[in-house]
C-alpha positions in Angstrom: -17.1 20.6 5.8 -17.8 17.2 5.2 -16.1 13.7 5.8 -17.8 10.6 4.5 -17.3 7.6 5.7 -13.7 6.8 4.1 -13.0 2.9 5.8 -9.8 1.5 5.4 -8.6 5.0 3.0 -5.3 7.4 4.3 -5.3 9.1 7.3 -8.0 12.3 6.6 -6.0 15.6 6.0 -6.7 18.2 8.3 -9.1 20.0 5.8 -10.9 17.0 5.9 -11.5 16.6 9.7 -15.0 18.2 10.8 -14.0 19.6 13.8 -12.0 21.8 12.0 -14.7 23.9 10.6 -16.3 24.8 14.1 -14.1 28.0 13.8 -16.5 29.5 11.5 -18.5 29.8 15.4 -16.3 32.7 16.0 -19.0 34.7 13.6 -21.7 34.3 16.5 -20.0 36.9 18.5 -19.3 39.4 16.4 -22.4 41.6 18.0 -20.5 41.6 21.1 -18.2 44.1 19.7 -20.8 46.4 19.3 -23.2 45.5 22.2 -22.1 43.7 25.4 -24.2 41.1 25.7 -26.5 39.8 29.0 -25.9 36.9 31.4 -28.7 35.2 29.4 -27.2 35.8 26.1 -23.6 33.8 27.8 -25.8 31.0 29.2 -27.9 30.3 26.0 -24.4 30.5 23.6 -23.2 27.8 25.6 -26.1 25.9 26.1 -26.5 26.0 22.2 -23.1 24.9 21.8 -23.6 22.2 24.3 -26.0 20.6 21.8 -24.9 21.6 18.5 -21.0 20.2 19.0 -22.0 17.2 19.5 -25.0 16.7 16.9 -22.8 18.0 14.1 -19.3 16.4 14.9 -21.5 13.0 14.9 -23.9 14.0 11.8 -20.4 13.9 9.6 -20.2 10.1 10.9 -23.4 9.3 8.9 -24.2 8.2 5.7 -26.8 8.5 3.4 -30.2 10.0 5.1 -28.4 9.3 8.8 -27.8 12.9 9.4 -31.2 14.0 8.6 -32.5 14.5 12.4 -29.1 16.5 12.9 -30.3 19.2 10.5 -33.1 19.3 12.0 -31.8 20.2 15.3 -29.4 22.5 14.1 -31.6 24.5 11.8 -34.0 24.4 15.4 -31.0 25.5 17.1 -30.6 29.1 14.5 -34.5 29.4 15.2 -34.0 29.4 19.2 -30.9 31.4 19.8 -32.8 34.2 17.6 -33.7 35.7 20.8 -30.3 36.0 22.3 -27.4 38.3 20.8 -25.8 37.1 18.4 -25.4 36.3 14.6 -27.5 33.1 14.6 -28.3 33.0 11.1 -24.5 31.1 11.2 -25.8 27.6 12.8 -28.4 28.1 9.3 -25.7 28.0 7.2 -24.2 25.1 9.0 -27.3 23.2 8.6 -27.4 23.8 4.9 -23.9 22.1 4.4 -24.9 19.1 5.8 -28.2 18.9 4.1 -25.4 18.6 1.1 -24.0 15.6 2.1 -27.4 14.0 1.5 -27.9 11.1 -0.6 -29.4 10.6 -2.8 -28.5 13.9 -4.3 -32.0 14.8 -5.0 -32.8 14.5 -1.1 -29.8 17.3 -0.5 -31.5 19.9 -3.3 -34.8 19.3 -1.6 -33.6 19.4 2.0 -31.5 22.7 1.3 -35.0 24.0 -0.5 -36.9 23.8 2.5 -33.8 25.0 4.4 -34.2 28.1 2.8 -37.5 28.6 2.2 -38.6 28.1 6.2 -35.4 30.4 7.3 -36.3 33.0 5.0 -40.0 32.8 6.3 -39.0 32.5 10.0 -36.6 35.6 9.9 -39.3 38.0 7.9 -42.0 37.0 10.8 -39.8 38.0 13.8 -38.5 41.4 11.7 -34.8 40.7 11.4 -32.8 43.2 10.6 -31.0 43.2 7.0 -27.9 41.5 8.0 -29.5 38.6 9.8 -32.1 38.2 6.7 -29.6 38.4 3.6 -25.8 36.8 4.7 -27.2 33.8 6.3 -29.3 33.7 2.7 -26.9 34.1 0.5 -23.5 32.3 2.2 -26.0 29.3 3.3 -27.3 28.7 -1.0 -23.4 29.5 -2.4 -21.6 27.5 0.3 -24.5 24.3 0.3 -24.1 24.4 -4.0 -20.6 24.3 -3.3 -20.4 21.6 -0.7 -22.5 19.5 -3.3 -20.8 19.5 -5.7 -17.8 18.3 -3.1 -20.2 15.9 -1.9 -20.8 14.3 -5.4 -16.6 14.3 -6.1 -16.2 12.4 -2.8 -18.8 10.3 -3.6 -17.3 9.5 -6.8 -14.3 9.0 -5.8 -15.1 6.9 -2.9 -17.0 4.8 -5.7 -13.9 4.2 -7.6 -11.8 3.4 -4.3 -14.4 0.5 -3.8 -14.8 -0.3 -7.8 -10.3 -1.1 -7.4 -10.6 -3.0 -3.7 -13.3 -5.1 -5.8 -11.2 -5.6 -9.0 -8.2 -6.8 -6.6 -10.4 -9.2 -4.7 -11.6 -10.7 -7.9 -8.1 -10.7 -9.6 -6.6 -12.4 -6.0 -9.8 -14.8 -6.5 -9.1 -15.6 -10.2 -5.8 -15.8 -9.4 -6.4 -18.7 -6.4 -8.5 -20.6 -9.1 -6.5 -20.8 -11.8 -3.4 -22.0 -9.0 -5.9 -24.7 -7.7 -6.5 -25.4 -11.5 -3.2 -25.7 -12.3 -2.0 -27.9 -9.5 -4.7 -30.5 -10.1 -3.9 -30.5 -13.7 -0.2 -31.1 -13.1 -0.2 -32.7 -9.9 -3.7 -34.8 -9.6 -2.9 -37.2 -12.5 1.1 -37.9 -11.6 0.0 -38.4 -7.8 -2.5 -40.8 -8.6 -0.2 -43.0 -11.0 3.1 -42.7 -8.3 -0.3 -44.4 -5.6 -0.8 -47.5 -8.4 2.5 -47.8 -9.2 3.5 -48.2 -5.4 1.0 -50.4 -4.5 2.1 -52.8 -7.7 5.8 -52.6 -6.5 4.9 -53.5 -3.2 3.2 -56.5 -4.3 5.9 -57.8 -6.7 8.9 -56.8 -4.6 8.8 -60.4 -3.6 7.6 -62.6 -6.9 9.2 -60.2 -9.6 12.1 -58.0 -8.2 12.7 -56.6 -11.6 9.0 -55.9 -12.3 9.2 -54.0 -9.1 12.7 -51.7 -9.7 10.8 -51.2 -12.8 8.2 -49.7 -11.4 10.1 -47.7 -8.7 11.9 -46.2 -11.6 8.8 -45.2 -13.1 7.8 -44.0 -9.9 10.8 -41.9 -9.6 10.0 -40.1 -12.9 6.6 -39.4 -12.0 7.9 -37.5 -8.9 10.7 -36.0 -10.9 7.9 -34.5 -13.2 5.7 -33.4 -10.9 8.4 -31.9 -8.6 9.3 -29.5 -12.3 5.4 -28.9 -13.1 5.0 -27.7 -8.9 8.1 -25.3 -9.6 6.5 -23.8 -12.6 3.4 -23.0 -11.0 5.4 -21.4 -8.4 7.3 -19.5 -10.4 4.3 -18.1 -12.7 2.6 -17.5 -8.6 5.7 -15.7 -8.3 6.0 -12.8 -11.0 5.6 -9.2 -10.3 5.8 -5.9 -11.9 7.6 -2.8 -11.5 3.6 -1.1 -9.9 3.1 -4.6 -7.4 7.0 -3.9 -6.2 6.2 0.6 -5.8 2.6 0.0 -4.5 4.6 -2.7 -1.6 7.9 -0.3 -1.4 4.6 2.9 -0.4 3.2 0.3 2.4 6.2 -0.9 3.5 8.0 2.3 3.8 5.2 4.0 5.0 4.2 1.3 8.2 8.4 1.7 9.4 7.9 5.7 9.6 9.7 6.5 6.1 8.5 9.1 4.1 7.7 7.3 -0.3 7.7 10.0 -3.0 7.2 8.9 -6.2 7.1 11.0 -9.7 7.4 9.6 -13.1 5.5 7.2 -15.0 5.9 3.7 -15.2 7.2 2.6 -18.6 4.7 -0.2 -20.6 7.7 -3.0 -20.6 7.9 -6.5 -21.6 6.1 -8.7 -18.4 9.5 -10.5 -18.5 11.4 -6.9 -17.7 8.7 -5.8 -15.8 9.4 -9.0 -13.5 13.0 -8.6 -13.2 12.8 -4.3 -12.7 10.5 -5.9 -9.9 12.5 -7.7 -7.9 15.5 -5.1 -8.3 13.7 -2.6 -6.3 12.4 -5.3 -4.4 16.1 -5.4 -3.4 16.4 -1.8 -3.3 13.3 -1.2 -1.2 14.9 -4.2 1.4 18.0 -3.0 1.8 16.8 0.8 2.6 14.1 -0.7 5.5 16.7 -3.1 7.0 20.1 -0.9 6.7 19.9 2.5 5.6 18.4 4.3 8.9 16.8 7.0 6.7 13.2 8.7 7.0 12.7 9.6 3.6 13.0 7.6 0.4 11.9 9.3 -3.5 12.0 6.9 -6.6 12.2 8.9 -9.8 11.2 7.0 -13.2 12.4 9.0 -16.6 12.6 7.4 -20.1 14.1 8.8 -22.8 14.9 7.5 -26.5 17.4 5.0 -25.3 16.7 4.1 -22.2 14.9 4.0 -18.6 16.3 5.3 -15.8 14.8 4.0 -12.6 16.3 5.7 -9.3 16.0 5.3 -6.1 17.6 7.9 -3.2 17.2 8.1 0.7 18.7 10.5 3.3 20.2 7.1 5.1 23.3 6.2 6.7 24.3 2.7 4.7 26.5 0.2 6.3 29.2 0.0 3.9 31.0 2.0 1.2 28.7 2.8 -2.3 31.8 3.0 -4.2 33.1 -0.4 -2.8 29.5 -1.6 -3.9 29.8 0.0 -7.1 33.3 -1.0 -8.4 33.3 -5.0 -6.5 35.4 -4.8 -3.9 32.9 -5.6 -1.6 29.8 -7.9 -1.6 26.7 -6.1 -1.2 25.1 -6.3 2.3 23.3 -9.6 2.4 25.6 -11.3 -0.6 26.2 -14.8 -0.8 29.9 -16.1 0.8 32.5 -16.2 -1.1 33.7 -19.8 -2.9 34.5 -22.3 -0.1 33.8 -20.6 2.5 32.3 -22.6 5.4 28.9 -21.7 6.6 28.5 -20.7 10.5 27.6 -23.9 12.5 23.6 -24.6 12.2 23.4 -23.0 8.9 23.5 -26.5 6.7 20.1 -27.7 5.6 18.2 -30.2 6.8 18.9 -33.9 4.7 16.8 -33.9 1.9 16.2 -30.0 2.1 18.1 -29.8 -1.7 16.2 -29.0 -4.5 17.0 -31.2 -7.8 19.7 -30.1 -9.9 19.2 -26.8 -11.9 16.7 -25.6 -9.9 16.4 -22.2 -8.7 16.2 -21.3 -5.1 13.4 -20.5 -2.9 12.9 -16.8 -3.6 13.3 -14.3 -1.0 14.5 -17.5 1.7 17.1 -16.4 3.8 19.7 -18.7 6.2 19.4 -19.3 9.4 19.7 -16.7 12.1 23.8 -16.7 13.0 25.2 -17.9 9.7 27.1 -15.0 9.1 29.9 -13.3 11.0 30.7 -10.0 12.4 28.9 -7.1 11.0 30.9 -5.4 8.3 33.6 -8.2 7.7 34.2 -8.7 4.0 33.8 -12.5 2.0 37.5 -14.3 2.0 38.1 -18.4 1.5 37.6 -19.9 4.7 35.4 -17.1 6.0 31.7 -16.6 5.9 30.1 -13.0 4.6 28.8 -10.2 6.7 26.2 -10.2 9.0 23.1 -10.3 7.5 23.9 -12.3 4.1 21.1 -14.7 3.0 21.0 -17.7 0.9 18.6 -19.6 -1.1 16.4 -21.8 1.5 18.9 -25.1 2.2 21.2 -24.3 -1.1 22.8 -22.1 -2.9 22.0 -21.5 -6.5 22.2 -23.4 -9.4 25.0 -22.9 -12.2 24.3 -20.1 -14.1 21.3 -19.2 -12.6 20.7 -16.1 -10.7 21.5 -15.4 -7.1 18.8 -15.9 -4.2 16.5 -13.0 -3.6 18.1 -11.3 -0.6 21.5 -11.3 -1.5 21.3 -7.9 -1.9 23.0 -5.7 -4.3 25.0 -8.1 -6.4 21.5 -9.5 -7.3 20.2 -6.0 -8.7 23.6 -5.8 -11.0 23.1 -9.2 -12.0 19.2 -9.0 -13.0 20.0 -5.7 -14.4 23.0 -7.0 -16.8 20.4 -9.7 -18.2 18.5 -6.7 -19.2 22.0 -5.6 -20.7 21.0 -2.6 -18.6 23.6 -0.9 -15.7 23.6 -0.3 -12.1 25.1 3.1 -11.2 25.2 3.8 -7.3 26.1 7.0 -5.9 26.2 8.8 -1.8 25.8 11.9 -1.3 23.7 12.8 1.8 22.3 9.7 1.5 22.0 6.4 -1.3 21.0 6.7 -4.7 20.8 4.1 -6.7 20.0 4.2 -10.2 18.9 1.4 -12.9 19.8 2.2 -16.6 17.6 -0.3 -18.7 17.6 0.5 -22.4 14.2 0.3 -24.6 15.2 -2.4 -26.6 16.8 -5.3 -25.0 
């Protein structure tokens, strides 16, 4: 009967919503049905509820010793509305499940102590009858032990909530550090040379010419190496895992109005596999939110001997064939254009935008808006691919390297081959698709 204070946790399910539990009320009245009760008894049932809604919807808002004066009031309230018709011994029980929810626990034992012992003293002075002595007794001790044990579970698990928002914050500020480390390391020391080494080219560029291209060259160098050490850092910032890429698919999902079910266990893989599993339901989880106009979405994870099967279904629409996908006779929705195919006016980079040779593309970057041509046109020479298709930021990839994130379902195939896994996709009221990555590869 209970809610704690549960900040920035799920929605509360409707057994966990206070209000809820007023229906137990309904055991006030059940002396009508026998005896009609008096004008007086109708006033003073609804001028009790009139306080005791209030006090105990707002005594479940409290923490700790907060809801201590709301007992109070509601064990004062059984005590008054003893002189009216009516089972009254029920706001007593009500009081003893909040006393509970005290903390510490050895405040709840103590306040559900003196709970009992003043009830059982106040009902034997005004000569209550059997019923109004014994239930309220014995429901209020079994239901108050219950509730704290319930108490203690959602305390506990409360405590672990808070324990794994602490160990992110501290991973997230470890993380920073060693990035700010690693930066200065590989950056602080080239910068700092490239600043001499200009300044003593500048000066020489009119006495010694050579001395100066001498130095330019060395200055070029310098940048060249530092431009490789920033794209390492990058890329380690970069790396995920196949529980970072399900945890983001939940939250993504989720905030758009898509129901995430998830069963299976997550395999312990290579970081390298788990990286590139990652990004393929990265590419999964993309193409469902932007295309598939479904509202439900269950990932399935089964290992066996040989192999993992990863598989993702949704109830969705698509926007192209699965069995085009599947066999290659059409790019997947957000694919690169095909070989010399010119890209929609706007869509060239900026001068100087190109990263060096062999580099890999910005992940995730996508073209500017309009670069593509009518929705559901396939990739031909001369053409550009269907609305929606991405490229690396400014470029396209390098030889041999992989394609851009975004480019949809030719990159899951492609990271999944490296894995000398397979890509199986299927419709049948809806997507599947399904990643086959074997246990040694």
């Amino acid at each position: 009967m209970q809610t704690l204070n549960t900040a920035n946790q799920p929605k509360p399910s409707l057994g966990e919503r206070p209000a809820i539990y007023l229906v137990y009320l309904i055991f006030f009245f059940v002396p009508w049905l026998f005896q009609p009760p008096t004008s007086i008894d109708i006033v003073a049932i609804v001028a009790a509820l009139l306080v005791f809604v209030p006090v105990y919807l707002d005594a479940h808002k409290r923490e700790g010793l907060g809801s201590l004066p709301h007992i109070v009031v509601i064990a004062l309230i059984a005590f008054a509305m003893s002189n009216f018709l009516g089972s009254f011994g029920i706001f007593h029980i009500y009081a003893m499940v909040q006393a509970a929810f005290l903390r510490p626990t050895r405040v709840a034992i103590l306040t559900m102590a003196i709970l009992t012992i003043v009830f059982s003293i106040f009902v034997f002075a005004i000569d209550a009858n059997f019923w109004d002595i014994s239930i309220p007794l014995m429901i209020g001790v079994v239901v108050g032990i219950g509730c704290l044990a319930t108490a203690d579970s959602i305390a506990i698990n409360r405590q672990r909530e808070q324990n794994r928002e602490y160990e992110k914050e501290m991973a997230a500020l470890n993380e920073r550090e060693r990035i700010a480390h690693d930066l200065h390391d590989s950056l602080g020391q080239t910068l700092t040379m490239v600043a001499l080494k200009s300044e003593i080219a500048a000066k020489q560029l009119q006495d010694s010419p050579t001395k100066a291209k001498q130095e330019i060259a060395d200055i070029q160098t310098a940048a060249h190496k530092a431009l490789e050490d920033m794209r390492k850092v990058v890329s380690d910032m970069s790396q995920t895992s196949i529980a970072i890429e399900l945890d983001r698919a939940k939250k993504n999902l989720t905030s758009t109005g898509i129901l995430f079910t998830l069963s299976g266990e997550i395999p312990a893989i290579s970081a390298n596999r788990q990286h590139l599993v990652g990004l393929s339901l990265r590419e999964i989880f993309t193409n469902i939110v932007r295309h598939s106009q479904a509202n439900s979405v269950s990932t399935d994870i089964k290992s066996s001997a040989n192999e993992i099967c990863f598989s993702v279904s949704d109830n969705g629409v698509g926007s192209i064939d699965a069995q085009q996908i599947a066999e290659g006779s059409l790019p997947a929705e957000g694919s690169l254009p095909a070989e010399g195919s010119l890209p929609a006016e706007g869509s060239l980079p900026a001068e100087g935008s190109l990263p060096a040779e062999g580099s890999l593309p910005a992940e995730g970057s996508s073209s500017a808006e309009g670069s593509s041509s009518a929705e559901g046109s396939s990739s031909a020479e001369g053409s550009s691919s269907a609305e929606g298709s991405s490229s690396a930021e400014g470029s396209s990839s390098a030889e041999g390297s992989l394609p851009a994130e975004g480019s949809g379902l030719n990159n899951v195939r492609a990271r999944v081959e490296q894995l000398q896994g397979r890509v199986v996709i299927t419709r049948r009221d809806g997507f599947t698709v399904q990643l086959f990555i074997p246990v040694n590869s």
